[in-house]
N, C-alpha and C positions, 0 to 999 in steps of 0.2 A: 334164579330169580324166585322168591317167594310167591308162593299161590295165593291165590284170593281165598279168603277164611270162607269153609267148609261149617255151616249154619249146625249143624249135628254134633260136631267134634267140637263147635265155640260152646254146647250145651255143659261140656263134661268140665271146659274151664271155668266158667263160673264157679265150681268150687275150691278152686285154688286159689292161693294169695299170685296177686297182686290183688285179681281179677274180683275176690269175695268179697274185698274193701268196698266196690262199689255195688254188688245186688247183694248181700246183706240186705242194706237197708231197704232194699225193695222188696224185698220180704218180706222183711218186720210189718213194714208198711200197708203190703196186701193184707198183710192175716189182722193189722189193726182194723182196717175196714172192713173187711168180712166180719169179725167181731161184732162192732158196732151196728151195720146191717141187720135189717130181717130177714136178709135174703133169705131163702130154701132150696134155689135152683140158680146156680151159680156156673158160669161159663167163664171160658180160658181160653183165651183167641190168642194162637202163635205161642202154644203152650212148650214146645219141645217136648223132651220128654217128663215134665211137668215135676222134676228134683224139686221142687217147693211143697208138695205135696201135704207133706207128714209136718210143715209147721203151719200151714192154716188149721182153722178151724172146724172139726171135723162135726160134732154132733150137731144134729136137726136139718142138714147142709147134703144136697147131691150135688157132686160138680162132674161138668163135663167137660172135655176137652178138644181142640181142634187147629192140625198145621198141619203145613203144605208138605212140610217130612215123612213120609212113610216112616222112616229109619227111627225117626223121633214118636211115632205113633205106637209101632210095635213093642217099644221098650216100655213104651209110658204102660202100655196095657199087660205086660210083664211084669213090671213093677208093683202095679196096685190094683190089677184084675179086678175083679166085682167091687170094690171101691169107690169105681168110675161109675159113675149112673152113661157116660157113652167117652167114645175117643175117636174122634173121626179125621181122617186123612181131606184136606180141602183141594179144590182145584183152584189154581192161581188164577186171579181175577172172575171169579166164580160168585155168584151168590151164599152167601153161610147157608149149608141146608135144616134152618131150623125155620119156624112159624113166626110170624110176627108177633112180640112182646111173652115169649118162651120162658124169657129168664128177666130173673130179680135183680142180677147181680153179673155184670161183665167183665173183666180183668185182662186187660191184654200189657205188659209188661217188653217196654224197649224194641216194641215191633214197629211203628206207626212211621219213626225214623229211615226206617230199611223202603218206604214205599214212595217210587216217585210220584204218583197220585194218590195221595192220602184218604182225598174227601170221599171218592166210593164206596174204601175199603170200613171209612168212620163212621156211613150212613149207614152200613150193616150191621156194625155194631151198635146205632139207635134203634136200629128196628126189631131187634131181635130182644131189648127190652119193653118187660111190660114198661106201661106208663105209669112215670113213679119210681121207675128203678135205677138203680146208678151205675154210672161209668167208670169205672179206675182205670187209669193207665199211664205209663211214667215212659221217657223219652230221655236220652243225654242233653243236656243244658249246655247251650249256644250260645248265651247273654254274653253281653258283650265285657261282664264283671265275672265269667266264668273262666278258670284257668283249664276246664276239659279243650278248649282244640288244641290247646299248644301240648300237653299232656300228651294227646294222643297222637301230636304229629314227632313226637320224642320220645318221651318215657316206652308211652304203650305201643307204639311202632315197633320199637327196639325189642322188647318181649314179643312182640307178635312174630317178628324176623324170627326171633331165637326157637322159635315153637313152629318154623316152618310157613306161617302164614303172612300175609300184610291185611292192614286194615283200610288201606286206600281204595276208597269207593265206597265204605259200607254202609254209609250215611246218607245217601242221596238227597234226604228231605230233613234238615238238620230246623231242631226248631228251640226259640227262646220264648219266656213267660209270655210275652205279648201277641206272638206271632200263635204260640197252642190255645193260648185263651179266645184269639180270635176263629182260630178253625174249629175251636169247640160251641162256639158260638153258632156258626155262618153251618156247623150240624144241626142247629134245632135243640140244643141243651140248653139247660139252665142251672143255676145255681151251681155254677161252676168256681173253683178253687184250685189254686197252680199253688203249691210250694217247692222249695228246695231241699233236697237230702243230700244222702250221700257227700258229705264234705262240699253240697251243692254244685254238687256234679250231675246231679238227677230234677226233673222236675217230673212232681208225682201230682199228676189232678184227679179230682174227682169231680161229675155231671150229675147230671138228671134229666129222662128224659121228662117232656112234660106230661101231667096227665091229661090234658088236652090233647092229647097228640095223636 
C-alpha cells in the first residue's frame, strides 16, 4: 500500500514534470509580487527548503525563512547560507517566533490547504506584518469550474502510486475563490484579490494588513 506523501521528499518533486507544470507558475507569480513590493523584509511561511530561491528578487530584499521540517530547514541553510537573513525550524501549532509587524512582505505558497484549522495559523501570518504590508499566498483550486480534484483523484494519484506515495488526505482544508476570499476577510485583511493560475489549478491572492490595525 502506498505511504502517505513524506512533505520533504514532495519538496524535491516539485521540480519535475508532471509536478513543474503547476508551481512554475507560483513562482513566477511570487517573484512578480516581490518585484512590485517595497518590501525589504520578506518572510516564507512553510518554506521547505526554499528551491525558489534564486528566481525571486534578490537586491534591497532580506528574506527569511520558516517550517516545521528540520530536514527542509537544514538544506535550505545549505543551500543559500548567509543569504538567509534567518531560517528557522517552527513548532506545530506554535506562535511564529517573530514580533508583531516584523515584515513587509509574507509569502506562504500551497501550505494553508495542508491545515485543518487555518484561521490561527492565518492570524500569525497578519500579525507578523507591519501595517501596510501584504499577504501572498496560493492554495489548489476547488471551484466547482476547476478540473484539479478529479485530476488529482486520477492523473496525479496514479503518478503519486508510481513514485511510492498517495495523495489521499493531503488536503484537509480544500478551498475555492469565495470560500479563500472570505477566510482572508474574517483575518482582518483588506484589499484582497484571488486569481487563477496555473492552467487555474492555483488560486494565488494577495491582502493587506490594515494600517489601522
Amino acid at each position: 500500500m502506498p505511504e502517505a506523501v513524506d512533505y520533504f521528499s514532495n519538496h524535491q518533486l516539485k521540480l519535475r514534470f508532471p509536478w513543474r507544470l503547476y508551481h512554475g507558475p507560483l513562482v513566477s507569480t511570487a517573484a512578480r509580487v516581490v518585484r512590485e513590493s517595497s518590501a525589504a523584509e520578506v518572510l516564507n511561511v512553510g518554506s521547505g527548503p526554499f528551491f525558489e530561491f534564486s528566481s525571486l528578487p534578490q537586491e534591497g530584499r532580506r528574506y527569511t525563512i520558516c517550517d516545521i521540517e528540520p530536514r527542509a530547514i537544514s538544506l535550505a541553510r545549505s543551500l543559500h547560507g548567509e543569504r538567509l537573513a534567518g531560517a528557522d525550524v517552527l513548532r506545530p501549532d506554535a506562535p511564529l517566533p517573530y514580533a508583531d509587524g516584523r515584515f513587509d512582505l509574507v509569502l506562504s505558497m500551497d501550505v494553508i490547504e495542508h491545515l485543518p484549522r487555518p484561521e490561527p495559523w492565518l492570524a500569525e501570518l497578519v500579525r507578523v506584518l507591519r501595517p501596510g504590508g501584504t499577504l501572498f499566498l496560493t492554495t489548489p483550486n476547488y471551484g466547482s469550474f476547476s478540473l484539479l480534484p478529479w485530476i488529482e483523484k486520477t492523473v496525479l494519484e496514479a503518478i503519486a502510486r508510481m513514485q511510492g506515495f498517495t495523495r489521499r488526505g493531503l488536503h484537509p482544508t480544500p478551498f475555492d475563490k469565495s470560500s479563500l476570499m472570505s477566510t482572508l476577510r474574517e483575518a482582518g485583511t483588506t484589499d484582497i484579490q484571488v486569481n487563477t493560475i496555473s492552467f487555474g489549478w492555483v488560486l494565488a491572492a494577495t491582502a493587506r494588513r490594515p494600517h489601522d490595525s
